[in-house]
N, C-alpha and C positions, 0 to 999 in steps of 0.2 A: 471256182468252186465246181461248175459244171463240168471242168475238163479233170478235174480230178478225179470224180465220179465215171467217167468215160474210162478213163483211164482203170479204174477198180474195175469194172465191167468188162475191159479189153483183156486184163491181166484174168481174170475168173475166167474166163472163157479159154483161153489160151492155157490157164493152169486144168481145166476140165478137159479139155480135149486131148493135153499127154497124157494125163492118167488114164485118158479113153487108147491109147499110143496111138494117135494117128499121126500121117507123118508133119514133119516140121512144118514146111512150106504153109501147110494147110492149117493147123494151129497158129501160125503167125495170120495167115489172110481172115482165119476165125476171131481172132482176138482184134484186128481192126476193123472188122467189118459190126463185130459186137460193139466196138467204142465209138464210132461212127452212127450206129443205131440208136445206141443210149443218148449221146451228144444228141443226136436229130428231137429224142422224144424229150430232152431237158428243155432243149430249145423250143420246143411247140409248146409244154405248158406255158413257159417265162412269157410266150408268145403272146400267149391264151389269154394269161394273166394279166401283160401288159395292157392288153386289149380292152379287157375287163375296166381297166384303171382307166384306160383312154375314153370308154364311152360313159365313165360315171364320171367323169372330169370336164366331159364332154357337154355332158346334161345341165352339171352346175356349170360351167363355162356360157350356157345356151339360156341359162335360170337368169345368171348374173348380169347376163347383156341387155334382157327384156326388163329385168329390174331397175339397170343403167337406163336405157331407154325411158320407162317410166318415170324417172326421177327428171333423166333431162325436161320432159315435155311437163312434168311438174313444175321445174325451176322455171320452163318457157311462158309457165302460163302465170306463173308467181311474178315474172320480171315483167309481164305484160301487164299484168294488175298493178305490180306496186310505179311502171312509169305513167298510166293512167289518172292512179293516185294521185301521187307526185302534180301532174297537169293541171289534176284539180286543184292541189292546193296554192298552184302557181294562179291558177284563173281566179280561186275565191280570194286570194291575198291579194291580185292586181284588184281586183273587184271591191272586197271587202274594207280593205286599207283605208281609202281615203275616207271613206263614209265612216269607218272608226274613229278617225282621225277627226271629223267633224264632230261627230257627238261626243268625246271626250273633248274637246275644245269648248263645245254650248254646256256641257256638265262645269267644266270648268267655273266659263262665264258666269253660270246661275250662283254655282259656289261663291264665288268672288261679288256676285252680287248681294247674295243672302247676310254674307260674313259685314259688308256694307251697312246694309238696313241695318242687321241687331244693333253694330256700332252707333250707328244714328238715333236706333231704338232706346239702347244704354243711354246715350247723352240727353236726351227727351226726358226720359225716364227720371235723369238726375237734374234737369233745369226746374221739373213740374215740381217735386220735391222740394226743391229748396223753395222755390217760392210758394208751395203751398205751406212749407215752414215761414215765410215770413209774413204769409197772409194770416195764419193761427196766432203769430205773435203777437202782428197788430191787430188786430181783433183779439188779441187779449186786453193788449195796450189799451184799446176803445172802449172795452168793457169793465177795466176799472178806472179809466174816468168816466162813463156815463156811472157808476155805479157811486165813484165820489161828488161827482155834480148831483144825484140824487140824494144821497146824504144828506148834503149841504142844505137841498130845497126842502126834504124832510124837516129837518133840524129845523130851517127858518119859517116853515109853517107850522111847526112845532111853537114854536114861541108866538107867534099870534095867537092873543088872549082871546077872540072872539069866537074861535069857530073849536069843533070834537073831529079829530079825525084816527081814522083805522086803518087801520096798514093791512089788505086782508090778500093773498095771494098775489105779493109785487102791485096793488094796485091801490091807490089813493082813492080812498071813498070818505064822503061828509056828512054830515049828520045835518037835518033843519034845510035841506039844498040851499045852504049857503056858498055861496063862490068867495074863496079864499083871494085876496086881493095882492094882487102879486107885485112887490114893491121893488125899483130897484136894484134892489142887491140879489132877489131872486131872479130876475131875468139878466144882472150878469152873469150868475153862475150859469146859467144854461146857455150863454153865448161861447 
């Protein structure tokens, strides 16, 4: 592209300078010495330019390295914490472990002891039961033959003609403080 342009520059000068008639020689040295000129000053912008491009490519190239930079000595100090970490959880797990391992073993233990007692508890629970079931029984049992041996002595003090007696709250009372003469067949019943 830039030699093209040299070249229109070479040619214009060389077409200006016949029309000016000067002689050949010298229109030809004019029209290279114009495309030579033109060429030099294409060449300095593109130069210029480049330049331009080089020192802002430069700047971010200079941006990006301090940024590189910062990130390493980030990552440096991020890999230095996280193997620090790491150490630690290596020191509190050697540490921690076994003494974990104890107390989940005595929780254990208590567990397995507590789960015991209720069991033992439950069985307690149901021997008292039943035999307080069989104590209510008999002590039912007792309470209606004491209740029919008193009938019977009723009944049979009842029928001796000598004596008044009152039945007043479950409890035998006499009239005249006479003592009912207790024959017999009233002290086998109460045997």
């Amino acid at each position: 592209m830039s030699i093209g342009r040299a070249t229109i520059a070479g040619i214009a000068a060389w077409a200006m300078m016949t029309m000016l008639h000067f002689p050949t020689h010298i229109t030809i040295g004019a029209a290279v010495v114009s495309a030579f000129i033109t060429e030099g000053i294409i060449q300095s912008n593109t130069k210029r330019h480049l330049r331009q491009k080089a020192s802002v490519l430069e700047n971010e190239l200079n941006i990006a390295v301090s940024e590189i930079c910062a990130m390493k000595r980030a990552l440096d100090t991020t890999t230095k914490d996280l193997r620090g970490a790491l150490e630690e959880l290596h020191r509190r797990d050697a540490v921690g472990s076994p003494a974990t391992r104890e107390l989940l073993a005595r929780q254990e233990e208590a567990m397995n002891a507590q789960k015991t007692a209720l069991e033992l508890s439950t069985d307690r629970s149901f021997e008292t039961l039943e035999s307080l079931e069989r104590m209510i029984v008999s002590q039912g049992e007792q309470t209606t033959r004491v209740q029919e041996v008193l009938s019977a002595v009723l009944e049979k003090l009842a029928l001796e003609p000598r004596q008044h007696i009152n039945m007043r709250d479950s409890v035998f009372t006499q009239e005249n403080n006479s003592t009912p003469a207790m024959t017999d067949d009233i002290i086998s019943l109460l045997s």
